[in-house]
C-alpha positions in Angstrom: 15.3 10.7 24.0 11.2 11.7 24.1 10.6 8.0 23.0 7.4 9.7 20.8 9.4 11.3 18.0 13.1 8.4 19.4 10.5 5.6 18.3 9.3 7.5 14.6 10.4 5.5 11.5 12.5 7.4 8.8 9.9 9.7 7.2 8.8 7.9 3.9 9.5 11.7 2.7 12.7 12.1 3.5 13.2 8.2 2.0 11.9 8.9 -1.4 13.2 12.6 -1.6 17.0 11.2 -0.9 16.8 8.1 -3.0 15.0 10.8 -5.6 18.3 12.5 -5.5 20.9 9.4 -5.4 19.5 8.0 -8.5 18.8 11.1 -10.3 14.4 10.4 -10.5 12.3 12.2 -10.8 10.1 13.6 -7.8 6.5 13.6 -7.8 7.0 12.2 -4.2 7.8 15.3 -1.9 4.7 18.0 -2.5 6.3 21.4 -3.4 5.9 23.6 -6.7 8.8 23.7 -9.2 8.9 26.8 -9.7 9.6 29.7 -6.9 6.5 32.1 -6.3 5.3 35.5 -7.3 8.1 37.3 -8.0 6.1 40.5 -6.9 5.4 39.1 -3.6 9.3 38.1 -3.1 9.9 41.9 -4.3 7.6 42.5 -1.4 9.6 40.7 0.5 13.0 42.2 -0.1 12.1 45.6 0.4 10.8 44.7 3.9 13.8 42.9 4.9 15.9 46.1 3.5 13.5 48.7 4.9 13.0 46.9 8.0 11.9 46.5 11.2 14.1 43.5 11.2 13.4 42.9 15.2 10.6 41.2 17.0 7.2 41.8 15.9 4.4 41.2 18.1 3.6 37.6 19.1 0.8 37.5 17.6 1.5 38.7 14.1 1.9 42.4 13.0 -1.3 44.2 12.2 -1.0 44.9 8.3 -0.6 40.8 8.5 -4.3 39.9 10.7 -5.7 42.5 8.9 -5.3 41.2 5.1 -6.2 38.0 6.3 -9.4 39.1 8.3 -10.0 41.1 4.9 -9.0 38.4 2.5 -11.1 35.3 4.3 -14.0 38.0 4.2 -13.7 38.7 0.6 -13.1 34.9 -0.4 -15.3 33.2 2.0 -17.5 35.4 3.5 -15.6 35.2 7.1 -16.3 38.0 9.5 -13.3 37.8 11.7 -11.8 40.2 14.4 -8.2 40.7 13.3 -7.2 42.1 16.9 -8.6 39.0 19.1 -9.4 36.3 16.1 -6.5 36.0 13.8 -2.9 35.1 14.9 0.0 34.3 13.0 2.6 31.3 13.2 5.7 29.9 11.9 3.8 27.8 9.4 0.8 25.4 9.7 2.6 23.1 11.8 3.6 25.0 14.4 -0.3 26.2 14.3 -1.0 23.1 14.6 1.0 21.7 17.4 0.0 25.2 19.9 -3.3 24.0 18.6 -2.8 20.4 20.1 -1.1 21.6 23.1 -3.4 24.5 23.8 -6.6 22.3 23.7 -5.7 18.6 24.5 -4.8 17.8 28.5 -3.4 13.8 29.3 -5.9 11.4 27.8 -8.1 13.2 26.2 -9.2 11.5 22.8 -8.6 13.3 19.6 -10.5 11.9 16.3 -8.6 11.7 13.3 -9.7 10.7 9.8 -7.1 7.9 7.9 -5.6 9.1 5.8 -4.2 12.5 7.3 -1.4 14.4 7.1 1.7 11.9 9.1 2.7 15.0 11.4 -0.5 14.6 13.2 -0.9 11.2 15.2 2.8 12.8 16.7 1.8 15.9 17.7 -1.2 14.7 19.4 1.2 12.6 21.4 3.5 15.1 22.2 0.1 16.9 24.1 -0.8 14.0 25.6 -3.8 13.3 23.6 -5.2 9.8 22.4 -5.7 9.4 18.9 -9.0 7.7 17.6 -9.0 7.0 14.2 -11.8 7.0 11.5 -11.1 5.5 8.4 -12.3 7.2 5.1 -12.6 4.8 2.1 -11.5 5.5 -1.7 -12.5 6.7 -3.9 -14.6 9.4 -2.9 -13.1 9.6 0.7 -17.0 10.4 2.4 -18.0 10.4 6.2 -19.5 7.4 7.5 -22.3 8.9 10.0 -22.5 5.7 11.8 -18.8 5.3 12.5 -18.3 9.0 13.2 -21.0 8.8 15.7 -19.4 6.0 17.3 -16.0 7.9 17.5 -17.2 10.0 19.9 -17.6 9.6 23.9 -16.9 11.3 26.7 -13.2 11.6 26.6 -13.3 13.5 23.1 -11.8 16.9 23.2 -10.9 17.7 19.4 -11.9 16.6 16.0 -8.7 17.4 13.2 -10.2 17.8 10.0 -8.4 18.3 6.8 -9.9 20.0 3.5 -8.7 19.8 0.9 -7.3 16.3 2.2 -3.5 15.2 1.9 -3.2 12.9 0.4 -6.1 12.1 -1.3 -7.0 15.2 -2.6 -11.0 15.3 -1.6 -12.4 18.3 -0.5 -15.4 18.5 2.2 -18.3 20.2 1.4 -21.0 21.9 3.6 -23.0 18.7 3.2 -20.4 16.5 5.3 -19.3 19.5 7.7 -22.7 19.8 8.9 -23.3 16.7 10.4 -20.0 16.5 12.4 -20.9 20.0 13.7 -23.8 19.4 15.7 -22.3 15.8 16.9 -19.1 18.1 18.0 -21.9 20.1 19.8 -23.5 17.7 21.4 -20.3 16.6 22.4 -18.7 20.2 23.4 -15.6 19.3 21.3 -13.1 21.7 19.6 -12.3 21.0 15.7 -8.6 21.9 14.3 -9.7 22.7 10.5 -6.3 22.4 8.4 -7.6 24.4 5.8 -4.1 25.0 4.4 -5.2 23.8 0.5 -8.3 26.1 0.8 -7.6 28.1 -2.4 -6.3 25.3 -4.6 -9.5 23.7 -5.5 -10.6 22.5 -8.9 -13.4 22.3 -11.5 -15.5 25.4 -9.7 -15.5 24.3 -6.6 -15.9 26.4 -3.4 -14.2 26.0 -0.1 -16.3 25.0 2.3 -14.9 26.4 6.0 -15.8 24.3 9.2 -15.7 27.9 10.7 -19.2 28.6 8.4 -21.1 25.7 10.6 -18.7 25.9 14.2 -18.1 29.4 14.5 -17.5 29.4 18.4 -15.5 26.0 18.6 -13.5 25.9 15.4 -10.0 26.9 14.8 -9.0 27.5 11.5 -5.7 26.9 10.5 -4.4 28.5 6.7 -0.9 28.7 4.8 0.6 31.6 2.9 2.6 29.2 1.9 -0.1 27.5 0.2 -2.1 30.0 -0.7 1.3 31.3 -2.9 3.6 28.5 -3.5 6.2 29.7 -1.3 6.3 26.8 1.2 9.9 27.6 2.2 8.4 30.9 3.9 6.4 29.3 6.6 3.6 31.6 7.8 0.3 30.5 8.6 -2.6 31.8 10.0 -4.8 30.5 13.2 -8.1 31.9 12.6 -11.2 31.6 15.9 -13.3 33.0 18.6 -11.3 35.0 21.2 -11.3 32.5 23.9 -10.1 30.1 21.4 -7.5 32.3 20.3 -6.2 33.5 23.6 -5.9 29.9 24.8 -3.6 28.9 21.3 -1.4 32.4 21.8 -0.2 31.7 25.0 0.9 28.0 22.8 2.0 30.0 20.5 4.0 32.1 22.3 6.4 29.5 24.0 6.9 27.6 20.6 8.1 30.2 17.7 6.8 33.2 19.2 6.7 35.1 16.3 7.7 34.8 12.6 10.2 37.1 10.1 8.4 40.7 9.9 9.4 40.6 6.6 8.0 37.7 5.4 4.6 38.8 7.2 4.7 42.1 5.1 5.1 40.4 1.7 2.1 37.8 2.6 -0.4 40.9 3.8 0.8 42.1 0.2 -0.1 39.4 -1.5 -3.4 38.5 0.6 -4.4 41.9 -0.9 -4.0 40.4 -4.7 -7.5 40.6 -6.8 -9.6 37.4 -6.7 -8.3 36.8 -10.7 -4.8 36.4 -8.8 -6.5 33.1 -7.1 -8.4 32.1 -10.3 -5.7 32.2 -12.8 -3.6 30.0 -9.6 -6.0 27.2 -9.6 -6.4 27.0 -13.3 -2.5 26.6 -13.8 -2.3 24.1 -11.5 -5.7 22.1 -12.9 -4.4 22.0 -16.3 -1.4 20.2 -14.5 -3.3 18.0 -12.5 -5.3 17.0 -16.2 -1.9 16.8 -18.1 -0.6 14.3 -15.9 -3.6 12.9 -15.6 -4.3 12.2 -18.9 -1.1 11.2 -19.9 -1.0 8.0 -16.9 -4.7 7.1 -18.2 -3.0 6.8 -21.7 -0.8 4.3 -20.5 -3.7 2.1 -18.4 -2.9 3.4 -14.8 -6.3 4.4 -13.6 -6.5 7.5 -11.1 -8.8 8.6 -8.3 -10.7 12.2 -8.4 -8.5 15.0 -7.3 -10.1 17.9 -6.3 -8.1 19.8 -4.4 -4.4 20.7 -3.1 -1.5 19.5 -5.4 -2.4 15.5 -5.3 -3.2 13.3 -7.9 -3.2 9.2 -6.5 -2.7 5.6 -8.7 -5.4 3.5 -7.9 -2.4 0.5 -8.2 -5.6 -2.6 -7.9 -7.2 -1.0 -10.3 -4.4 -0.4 -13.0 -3.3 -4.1 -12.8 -0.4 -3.7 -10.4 -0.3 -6.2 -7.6 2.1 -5.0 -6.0 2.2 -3.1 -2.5 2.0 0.9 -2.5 5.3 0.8 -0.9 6.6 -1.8 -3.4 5.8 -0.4 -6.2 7.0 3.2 -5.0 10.8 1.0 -4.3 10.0 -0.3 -7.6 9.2 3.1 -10.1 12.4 5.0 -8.2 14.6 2.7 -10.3 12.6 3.1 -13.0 13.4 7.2 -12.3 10.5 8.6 -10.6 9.4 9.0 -7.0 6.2 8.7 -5.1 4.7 8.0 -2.2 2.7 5.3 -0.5 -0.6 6.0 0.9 0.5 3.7 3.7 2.5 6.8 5.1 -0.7 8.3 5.7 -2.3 5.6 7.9 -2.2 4.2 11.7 -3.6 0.7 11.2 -3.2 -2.1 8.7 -5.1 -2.6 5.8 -4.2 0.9 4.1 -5.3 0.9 0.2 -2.7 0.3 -2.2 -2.5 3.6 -3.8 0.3 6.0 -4.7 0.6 9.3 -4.5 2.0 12.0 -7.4 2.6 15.5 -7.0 1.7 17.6 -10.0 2.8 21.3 -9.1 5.9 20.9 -11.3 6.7 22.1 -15.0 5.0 20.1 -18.0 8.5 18.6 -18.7 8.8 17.1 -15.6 5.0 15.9 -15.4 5.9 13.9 -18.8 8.9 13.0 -17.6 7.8 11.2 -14.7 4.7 9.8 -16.6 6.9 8.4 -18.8 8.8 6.8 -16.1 5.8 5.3 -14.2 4.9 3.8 -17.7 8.3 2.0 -18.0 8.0 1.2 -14.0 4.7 -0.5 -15.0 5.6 -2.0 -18.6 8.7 -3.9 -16.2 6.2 -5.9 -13.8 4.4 -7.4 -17.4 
């Protein structure tokens, strides 16, 4: 076997989601909705599976699909893209992702990754060849450090990855920190994968700030209809950047998926065509359940870091008298019926924070459900 992915641990996912299951707790671990999606947009979806074309659609998405999401990331975020050479559609973020890695990244080139990231990276830069480099963010506020991001780079750096709104931690970047590490990715003519897959679930008025609105010619943008629509069982993202960026990730693309369900792609140009309230009304579901589970862990002394964005809301375990290790105390609260998961999933190097993370896109009776079982998890240790 590829000793890369032979060599990978269990994923602490897949760990907490089965022992979730085996015990009958309750899962704030795994980060997907409760509840299944517009049922328009899965109308949407039905009739284009019925009405067809059911056979391959172009590699590089069918045009009603680049289209809505040229229109939709000029409506939302004042994007101008080109749908015909700019916009290309996957199989879901990862597999943007990984063409990503393979399209840029040769043998030993150094890729610079913030901890903590999303756990599918540090693999897939492997897989290309790449060499991470890791920059640490620290709690709670999750900022750039200029001095040690100008000492990431050098002249082996090919790509920055940069997430926003961050999993796990749920901070979001703002033009004030993507400025900086564009003119050092200048000065360094390095490429930046933006995983802006949480870009339209941010909270208390914020704006998403785009690394595409500072790097226009050496940023690809990666997004999720997924996401965007809480279907993450679909699996269709979007690779949004300058043509010779994009050409270079097709012909990735191409030999990985190669294209994705027409179906699927007709429904999400539907629902990209939904009126901003759509997107409003979205985030302010999902911020009152960030608040009501929230407020309800505060309640019972468990003190929690800022959550801005995405579907994240993290225990600050120090800081709520627990001194035991993230991934203790998430073995611990699944026998007390709830699931989570330790930050120390989302980091390379010793010394991660001991912090948990929750998942609030659920149903209010299952956010006080599993409040209530982190409060008994945390009454047990005294």
């Amino acid at each position: 076997m590829n000793p890369i992915f032979a060599n990978l641990p269990t994923s602490i996912f897949e760990v907490m989601s089965r022992l979730a299951v085996e015990k009958g707790a309750i899962n704030l671990g795994q980060g997907f909705p409760e509840d299944d999606g517009p049922r328009d947009i899965r109308d949407a979806a039905a009739r284009a599976f019925t009405d067809g074309p059911n056979q391959y659609p172009p590699m590089r998405g069918i045009p009603a699909l680049r289209e809505a999401v040229a229109a939709h990331y000029k409506t939302h975020q004042n994007i101008d893209l080109d749908w015909q050479r700019e916009v290309t559609i996957t199989s879901g973020a990862t597999e943007a992702l990984a063409a990503a890695l393979l399209a840029f990244v040769q043998p030993g080139d150094e890729v610079i990754l913030f901890e903590p990231f999303y756990d599918a990276y540090p693999p897939m830069i492997a897989r290309a060849g790449g060499v991470p480099r890791y920059v640490r963010l620290e709690p709670p506020h999750w900022r750039f450090d200029a001095d040690k991001l100008a000492a990431a780079f050098n002249d082996k750096t090919r790509v920055v990855m940069i997430n926003t709104p961050l999993n796990p931690s749920a901070s979001v970047l703002g033009h004030e920190d993507l400025a900086p590490l564009a003119e050092l990715c200048r000065q360094h003519n390095v490429i930046v994968i933006s995983d802006e897959v949480w870009e339209e679930l941010l909270f208390d008025g914020r704006e998403h700030a785009s690394m595409l609105h500072h790097l226009r010619e050496r940023t690809l943008k990666i997004g999720s209809a997924g996401k965007m629509f809480s279907l993450t069982g679909w699996k269709v993202g979007f690779a949004c950047g300058a043509p010779e960026l994009t050409e270079a990730f097709a012909r990735a693309h191409q030999f990985l998926t190669f294209t994705t369900p027409p179906g699927l792609q007709a429904a999400v140009a539907y629902g990209l065509g939904k009126e901003r309230s759509y997107f409003e009304n979205m985030r302010a579901d999902y911020q009152r359940g960030r608040d009501r589970l929230q407020n309800a862990l505060q309640q019972e002394g468990f003190a929690t870091l800022p959550a801005q964005g995405a579907y994240f809301l993290s225990i600050d375990l120090p800081r709520s008298g627990i001194a035991l290790s993230s991934e203790a105390f998430a073995r611990h609260a699944i026998e007390h019926g709830v699931a989570t998961i330790p930050y120390a999933a989302f980091y390379a190097n010793p010394g991660a924070p001991e912090i948990v993370r929750l998942c609030f896109a659920k149903r209010n009776e299952t956010l006080d459900r599993g409040a209530e079982a982190l409060a008994k998890a945390k009454r047990a240790l005294g």
